[in-house]
C-alpha atoms as an extended CHARMM CRD file, in Angstrom:
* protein
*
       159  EXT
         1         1  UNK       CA             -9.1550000000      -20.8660000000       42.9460000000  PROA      1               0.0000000000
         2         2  UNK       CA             -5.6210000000      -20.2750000000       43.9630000000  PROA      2               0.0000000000
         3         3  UNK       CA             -4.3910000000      -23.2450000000       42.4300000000  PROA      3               0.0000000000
         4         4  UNK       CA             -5.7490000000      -22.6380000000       39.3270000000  PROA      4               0.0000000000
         5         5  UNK       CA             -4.2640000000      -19.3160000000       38.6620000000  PROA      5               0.0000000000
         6         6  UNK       CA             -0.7420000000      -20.6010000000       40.4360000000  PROA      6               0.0000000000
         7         7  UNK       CA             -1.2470000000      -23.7610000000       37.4570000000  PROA      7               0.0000000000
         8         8  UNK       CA             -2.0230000000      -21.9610000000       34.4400000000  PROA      8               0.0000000000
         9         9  UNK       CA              1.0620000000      -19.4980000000       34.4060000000  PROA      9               0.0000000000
        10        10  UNK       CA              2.9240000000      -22.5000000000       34.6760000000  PROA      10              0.0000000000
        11        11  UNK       CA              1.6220000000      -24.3210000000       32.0540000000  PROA      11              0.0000000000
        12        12  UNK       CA              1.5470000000      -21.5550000000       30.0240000000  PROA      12              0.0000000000
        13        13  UNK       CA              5.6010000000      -20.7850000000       30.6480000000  PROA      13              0.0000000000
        14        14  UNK       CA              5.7670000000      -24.5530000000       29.5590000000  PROA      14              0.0000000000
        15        15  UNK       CA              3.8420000000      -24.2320000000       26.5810000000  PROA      15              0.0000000000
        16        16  UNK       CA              6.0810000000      -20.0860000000       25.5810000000  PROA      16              0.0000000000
        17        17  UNK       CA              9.2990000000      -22.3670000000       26.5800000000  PROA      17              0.0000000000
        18        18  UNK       CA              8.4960000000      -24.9480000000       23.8410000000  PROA      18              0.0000000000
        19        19  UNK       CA              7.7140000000      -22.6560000000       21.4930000000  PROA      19              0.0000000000
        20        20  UNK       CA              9.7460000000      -22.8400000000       17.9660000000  PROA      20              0.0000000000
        21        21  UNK       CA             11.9870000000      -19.5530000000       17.5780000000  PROA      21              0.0000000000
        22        22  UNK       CA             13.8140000000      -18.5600000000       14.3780000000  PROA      22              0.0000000000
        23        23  UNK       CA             16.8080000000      -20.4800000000       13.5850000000  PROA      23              0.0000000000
        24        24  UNK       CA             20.1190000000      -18.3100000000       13.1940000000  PROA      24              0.0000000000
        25        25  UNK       CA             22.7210000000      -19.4600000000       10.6420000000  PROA      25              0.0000000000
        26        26  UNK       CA             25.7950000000      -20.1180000000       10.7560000000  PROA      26              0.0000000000
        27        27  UNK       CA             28.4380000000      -18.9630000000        7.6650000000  PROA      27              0.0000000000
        28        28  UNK       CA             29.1760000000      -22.6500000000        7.0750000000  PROA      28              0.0000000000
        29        29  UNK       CA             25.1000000000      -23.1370000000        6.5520000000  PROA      29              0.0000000000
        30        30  UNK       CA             24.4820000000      -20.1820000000        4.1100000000  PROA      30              0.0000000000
        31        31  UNK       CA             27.8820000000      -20.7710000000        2.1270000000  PROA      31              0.0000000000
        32        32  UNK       CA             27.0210000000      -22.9460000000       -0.9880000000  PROA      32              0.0000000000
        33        33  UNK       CA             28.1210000000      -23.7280000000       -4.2850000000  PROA      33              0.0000000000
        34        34  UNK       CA             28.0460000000      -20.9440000000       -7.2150000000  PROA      34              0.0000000000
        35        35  UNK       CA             28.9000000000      -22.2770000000       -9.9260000000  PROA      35              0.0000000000
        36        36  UNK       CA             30.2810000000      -25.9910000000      -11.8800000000  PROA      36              0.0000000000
        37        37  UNK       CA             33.7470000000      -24.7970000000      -11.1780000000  PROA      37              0.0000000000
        38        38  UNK       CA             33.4480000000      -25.2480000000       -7.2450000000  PROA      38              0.0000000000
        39        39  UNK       CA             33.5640000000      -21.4570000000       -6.2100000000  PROA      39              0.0000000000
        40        40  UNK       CA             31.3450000000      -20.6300000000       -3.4800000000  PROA      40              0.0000000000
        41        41  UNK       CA             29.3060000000      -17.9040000000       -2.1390000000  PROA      41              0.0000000000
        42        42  UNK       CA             28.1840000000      -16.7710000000        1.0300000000  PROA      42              0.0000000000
        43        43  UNK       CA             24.8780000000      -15.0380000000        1.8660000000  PROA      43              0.0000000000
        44        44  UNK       CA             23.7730000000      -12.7920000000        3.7530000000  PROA      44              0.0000000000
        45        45  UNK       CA             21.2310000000      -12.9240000000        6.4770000000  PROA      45              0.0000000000
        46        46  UNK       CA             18.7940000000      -10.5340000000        4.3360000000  PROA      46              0.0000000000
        47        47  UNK       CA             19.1280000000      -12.6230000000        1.0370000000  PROA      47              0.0000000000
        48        48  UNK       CA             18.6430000000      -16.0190000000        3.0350000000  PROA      48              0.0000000000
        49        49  UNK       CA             15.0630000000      -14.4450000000        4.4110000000  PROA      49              0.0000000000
        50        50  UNK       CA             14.1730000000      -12.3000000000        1.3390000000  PROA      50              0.0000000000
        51        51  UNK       CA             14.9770000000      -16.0000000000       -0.6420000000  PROA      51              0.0000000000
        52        52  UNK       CA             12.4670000000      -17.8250000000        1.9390000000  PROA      52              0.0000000000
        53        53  UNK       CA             10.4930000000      -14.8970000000        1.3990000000  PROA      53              0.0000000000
        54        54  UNK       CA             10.4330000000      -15.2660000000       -2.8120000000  PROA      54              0.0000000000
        55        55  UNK       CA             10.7680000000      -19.0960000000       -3.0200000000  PROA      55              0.0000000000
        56        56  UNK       CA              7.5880000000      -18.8230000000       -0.8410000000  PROA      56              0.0000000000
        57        57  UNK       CA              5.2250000000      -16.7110000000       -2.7490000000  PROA      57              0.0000000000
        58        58  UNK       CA              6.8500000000      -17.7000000000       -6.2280000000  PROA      58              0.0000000000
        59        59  UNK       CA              7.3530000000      -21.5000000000       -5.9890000000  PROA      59              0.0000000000
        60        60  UNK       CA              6.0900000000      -23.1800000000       -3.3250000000  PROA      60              0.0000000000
        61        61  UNK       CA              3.0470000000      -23.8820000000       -4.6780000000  PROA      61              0.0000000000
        62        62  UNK       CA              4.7300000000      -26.8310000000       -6.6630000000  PROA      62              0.0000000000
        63        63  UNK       CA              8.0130000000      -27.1010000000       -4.6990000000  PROA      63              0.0000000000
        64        64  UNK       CA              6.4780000000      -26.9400000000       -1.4180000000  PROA      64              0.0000000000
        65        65  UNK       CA              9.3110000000      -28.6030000000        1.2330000000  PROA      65              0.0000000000
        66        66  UNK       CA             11.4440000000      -28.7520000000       -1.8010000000  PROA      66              0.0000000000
        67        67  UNK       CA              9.4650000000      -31.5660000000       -3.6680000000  PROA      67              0.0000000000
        68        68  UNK       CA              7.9070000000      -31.2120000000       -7.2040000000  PROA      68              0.0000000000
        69        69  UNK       CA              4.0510000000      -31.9310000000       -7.3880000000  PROA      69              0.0000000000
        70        70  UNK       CA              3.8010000000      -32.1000000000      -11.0780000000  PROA      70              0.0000000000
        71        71  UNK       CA              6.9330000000      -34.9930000000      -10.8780000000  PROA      71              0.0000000000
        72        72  UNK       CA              7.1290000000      -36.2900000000       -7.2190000000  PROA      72              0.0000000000
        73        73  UNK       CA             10.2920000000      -38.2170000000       -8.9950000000  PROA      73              0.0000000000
        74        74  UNK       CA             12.5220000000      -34.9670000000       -9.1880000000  PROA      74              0.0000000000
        75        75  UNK       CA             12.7160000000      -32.9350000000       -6.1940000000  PROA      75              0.0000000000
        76        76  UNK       CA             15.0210000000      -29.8480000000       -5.1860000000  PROA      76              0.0000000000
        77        77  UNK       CA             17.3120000000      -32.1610000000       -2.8640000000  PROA      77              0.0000000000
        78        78  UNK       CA             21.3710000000      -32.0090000000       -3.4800000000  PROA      78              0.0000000000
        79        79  UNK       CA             21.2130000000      -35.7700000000       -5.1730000000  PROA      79              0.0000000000
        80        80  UNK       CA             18.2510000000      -34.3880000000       -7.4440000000  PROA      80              0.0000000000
        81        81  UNK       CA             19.5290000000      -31.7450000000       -8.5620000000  PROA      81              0.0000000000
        82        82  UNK       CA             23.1870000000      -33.1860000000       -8.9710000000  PROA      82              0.0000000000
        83        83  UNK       CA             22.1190000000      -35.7910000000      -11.7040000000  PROA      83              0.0000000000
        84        84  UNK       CA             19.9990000000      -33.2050000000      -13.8540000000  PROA      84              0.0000000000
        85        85  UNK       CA             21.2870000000      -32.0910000000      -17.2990000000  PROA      85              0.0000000000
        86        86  UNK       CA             23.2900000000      -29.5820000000      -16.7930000000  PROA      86              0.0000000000
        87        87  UNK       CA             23.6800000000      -30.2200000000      -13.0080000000  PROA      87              0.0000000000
        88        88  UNK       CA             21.6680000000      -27.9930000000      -11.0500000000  PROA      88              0.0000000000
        89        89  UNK       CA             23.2380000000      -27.7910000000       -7.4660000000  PROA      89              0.0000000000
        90        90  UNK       CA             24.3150000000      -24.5250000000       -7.5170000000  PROA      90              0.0000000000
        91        91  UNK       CA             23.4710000000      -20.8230000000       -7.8980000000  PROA      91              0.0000000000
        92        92  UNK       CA             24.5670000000      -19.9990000000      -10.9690000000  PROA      92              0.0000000000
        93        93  UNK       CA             22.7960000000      -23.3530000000      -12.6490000000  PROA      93              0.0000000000
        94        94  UNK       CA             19.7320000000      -22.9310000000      -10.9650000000  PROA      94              0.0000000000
        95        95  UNK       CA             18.8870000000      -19.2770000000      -12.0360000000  PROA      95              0.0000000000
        96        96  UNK       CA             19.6640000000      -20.4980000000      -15.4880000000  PROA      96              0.0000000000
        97        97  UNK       CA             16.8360000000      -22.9080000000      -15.1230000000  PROA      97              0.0000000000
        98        98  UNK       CA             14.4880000000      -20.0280000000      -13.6750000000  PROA      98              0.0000000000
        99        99  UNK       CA             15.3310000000      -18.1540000000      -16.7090000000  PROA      99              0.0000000000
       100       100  UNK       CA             15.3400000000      -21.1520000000      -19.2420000000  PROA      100             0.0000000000
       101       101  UNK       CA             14.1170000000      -24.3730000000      -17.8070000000  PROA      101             0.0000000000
       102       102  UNK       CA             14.7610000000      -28.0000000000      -19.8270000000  PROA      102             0.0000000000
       103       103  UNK       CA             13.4030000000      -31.0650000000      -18.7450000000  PROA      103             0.0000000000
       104       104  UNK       CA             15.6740000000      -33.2550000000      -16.4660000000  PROA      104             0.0000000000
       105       105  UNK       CA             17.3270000000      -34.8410000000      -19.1430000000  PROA      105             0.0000000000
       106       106  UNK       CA             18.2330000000      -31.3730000000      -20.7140000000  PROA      106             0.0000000000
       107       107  UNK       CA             16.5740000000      -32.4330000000      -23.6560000000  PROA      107             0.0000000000
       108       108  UNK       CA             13.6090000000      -30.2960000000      -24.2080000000  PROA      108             0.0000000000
       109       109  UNK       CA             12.6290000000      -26.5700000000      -23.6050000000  PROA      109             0.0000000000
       110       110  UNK       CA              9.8660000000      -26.5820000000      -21.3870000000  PROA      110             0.0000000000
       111       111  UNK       CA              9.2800000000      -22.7960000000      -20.3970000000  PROA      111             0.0000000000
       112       112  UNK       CA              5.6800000000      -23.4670000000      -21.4130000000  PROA      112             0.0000000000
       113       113  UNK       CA              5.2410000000      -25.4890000000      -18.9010000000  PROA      113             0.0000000000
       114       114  UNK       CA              7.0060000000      -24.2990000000      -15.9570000000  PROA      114             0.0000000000
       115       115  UNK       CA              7.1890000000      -20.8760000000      -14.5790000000  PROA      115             0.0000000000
       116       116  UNK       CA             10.5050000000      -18.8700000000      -15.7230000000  PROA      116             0.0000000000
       117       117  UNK       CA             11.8270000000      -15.5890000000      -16.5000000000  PROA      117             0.0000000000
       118       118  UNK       CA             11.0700000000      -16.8400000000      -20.4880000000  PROA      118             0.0000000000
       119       119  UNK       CA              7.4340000000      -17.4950000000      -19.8030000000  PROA      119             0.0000000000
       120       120  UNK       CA              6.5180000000      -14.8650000000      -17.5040000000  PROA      120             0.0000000000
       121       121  UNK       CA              3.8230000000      -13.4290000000      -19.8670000000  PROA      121             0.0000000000
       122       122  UNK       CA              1.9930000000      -16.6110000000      -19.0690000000  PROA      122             0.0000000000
       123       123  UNK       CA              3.1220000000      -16.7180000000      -15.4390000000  PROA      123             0.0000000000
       124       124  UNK       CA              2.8700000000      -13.1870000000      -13.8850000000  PROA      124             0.0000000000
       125       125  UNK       CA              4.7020000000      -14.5530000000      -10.4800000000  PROA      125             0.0000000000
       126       126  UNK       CA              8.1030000000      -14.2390000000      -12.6870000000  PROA      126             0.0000000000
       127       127  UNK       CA              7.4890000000      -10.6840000000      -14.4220000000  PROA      127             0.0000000000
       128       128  UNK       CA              9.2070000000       -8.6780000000      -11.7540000000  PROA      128             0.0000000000
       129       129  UNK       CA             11.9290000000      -11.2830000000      -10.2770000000  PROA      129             0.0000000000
       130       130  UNK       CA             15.2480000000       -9.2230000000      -10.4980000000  PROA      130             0.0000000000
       131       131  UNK       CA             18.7550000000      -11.5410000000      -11.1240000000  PROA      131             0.0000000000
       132       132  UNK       CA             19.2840000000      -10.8290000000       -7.5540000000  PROA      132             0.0000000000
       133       133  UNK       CA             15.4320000000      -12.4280000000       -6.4680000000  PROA      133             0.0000000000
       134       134  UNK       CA             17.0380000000      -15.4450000000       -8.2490000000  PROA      134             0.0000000000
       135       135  UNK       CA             20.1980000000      -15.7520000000       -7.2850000000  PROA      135             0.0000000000
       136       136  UNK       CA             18.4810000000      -15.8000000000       -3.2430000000  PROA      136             0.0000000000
       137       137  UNK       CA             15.9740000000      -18.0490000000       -4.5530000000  PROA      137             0.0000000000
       138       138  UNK       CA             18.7590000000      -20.1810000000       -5.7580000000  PROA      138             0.0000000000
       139       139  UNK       CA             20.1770000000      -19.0380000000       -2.0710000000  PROA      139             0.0000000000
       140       140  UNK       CA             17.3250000000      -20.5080000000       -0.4300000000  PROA      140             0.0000000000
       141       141  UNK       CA             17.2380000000      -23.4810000000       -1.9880000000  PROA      141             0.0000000000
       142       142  UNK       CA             20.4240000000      -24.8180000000       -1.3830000000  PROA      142             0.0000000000
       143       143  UNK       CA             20.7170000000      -23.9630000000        1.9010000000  PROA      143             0.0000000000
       144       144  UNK       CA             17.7470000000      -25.6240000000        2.8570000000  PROA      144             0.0000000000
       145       145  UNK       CA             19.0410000000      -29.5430000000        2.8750000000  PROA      145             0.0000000000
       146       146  UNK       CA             21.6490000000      -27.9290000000        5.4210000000  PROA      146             0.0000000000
       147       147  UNK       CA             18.4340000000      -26.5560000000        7.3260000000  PROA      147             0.0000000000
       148       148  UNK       CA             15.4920000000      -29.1300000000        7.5650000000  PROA      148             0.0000000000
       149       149  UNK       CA             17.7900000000      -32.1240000000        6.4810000000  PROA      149             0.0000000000
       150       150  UNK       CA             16.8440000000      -34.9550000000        4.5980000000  PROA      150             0.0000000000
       151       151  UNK       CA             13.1160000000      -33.4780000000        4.8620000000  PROA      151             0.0000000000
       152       152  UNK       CA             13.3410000000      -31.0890000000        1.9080000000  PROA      152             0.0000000000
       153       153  UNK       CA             12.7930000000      -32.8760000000       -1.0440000000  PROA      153             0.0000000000
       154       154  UNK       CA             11.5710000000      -36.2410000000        1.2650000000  PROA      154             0.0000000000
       155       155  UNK       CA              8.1900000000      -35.7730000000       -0.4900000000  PROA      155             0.0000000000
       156       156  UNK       CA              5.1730000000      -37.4650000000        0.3840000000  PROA      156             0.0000000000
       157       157  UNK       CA              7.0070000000      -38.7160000000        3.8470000000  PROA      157             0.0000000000
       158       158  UNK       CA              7.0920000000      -35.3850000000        4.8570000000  PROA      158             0.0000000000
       159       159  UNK       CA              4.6400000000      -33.1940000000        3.4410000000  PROA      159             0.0000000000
C-alpha cells in the first residue's frame, strides 16, 4: 500500500509538470502592422486577451485556428491575407473588412453574407463590437501566426 501512495504523487507531479501554462508575450510578438503605410502598433497584454476573448465568441465559429469554413481556400494567415484586395494584413485593413467586407478579389460587397458591423441586424454577434473590440480582434489575429506558427490558417492539417 505504501508504494502506491509513494507512486501516485509522483505521477501526478509528472502529469501538473507537463501541464500547458499560459504563454507570456513578448513586445516583438504583440507589435504588428497598422496600417498600408508600414506603421506599427503595439498591444497591450489586456487587448491581446480581450481580442482572444472576442475573436473567440464572435468568429471562431468560421475562422476557427484562423481558417475559413465557408472557403477553406482563404484563411487568416499573413500570405492570405497579403494577396486580398485591398491587402488585409494589418489592423487598420482588417477592421475595415469587419465593418465592410468584399470578396477576396475586392470585387463585390458581401456584408450579406458574412458577419460585419454593416450587417449586424442580421448577425447580432456584431451589434455591440466597439472600434476598439475590432481593432484587438484585428490584434488577435495578427499576432497569432507569431503564436501557433504555421498552424493558424494550416486548415484541415490542423484542425
Amino acid at each position: 500500500m505504501l508504494k502506491k501512495i509513494y507512486w501516485l504523487p509522483c505521477i501526478m507531479s509528472l502529469f501538473l509538470s507537463s501541464h500547458a501554462y499560459a504563454i507570456e508575450l513578448d513586445e516583438a510578438t504583440m507589435t504588428v502592422p497598422l496600417n498600408d503605410s508600414g506603421r506599427t502598433t503595439t498591444l497591450s497584454p489586456e487587448q491581446v486577451k480581450r481580442g482572444k476573448r472576442l475573436f473567440n465568441n464572435t468568429c471562431s465559429q468560421c475562422h476557427n485556428g484562423g481558417i475559413t469554413k465557408t472557403n477553406p481556400n482563404v484563411g487568416l494567415d499573413p500570405e492570405g491575407l497579403s494577396l486580398a484586395t485591398p491587402r488585409r494584413d494589418n489592423i487598420e485593413s482588417l477592421i475595415d473588412y469587419m465593418k465592410n467586407p468584399t470578396s477576396y478579389d475586392g470585387a463585390e460587397e458581401i456584408a450579406e453574407l458574412h458577419p460585419s458591423i454593416k450587417s449586424a441586424e442580421i448577425f447580432p454577434k456584431m451589434r455591440n463590437l466597439t472600434d476598439d473590440d475590432l481593432f484587438t480582434i484585428a490584434g488577435h489575429i495578427l499576432i497569432q501566426p507569431k503564436v501557433v506558427l504555421e498552424k493558424w490558417g494550416g486548415g484541415k492539417i490542423y484542425y
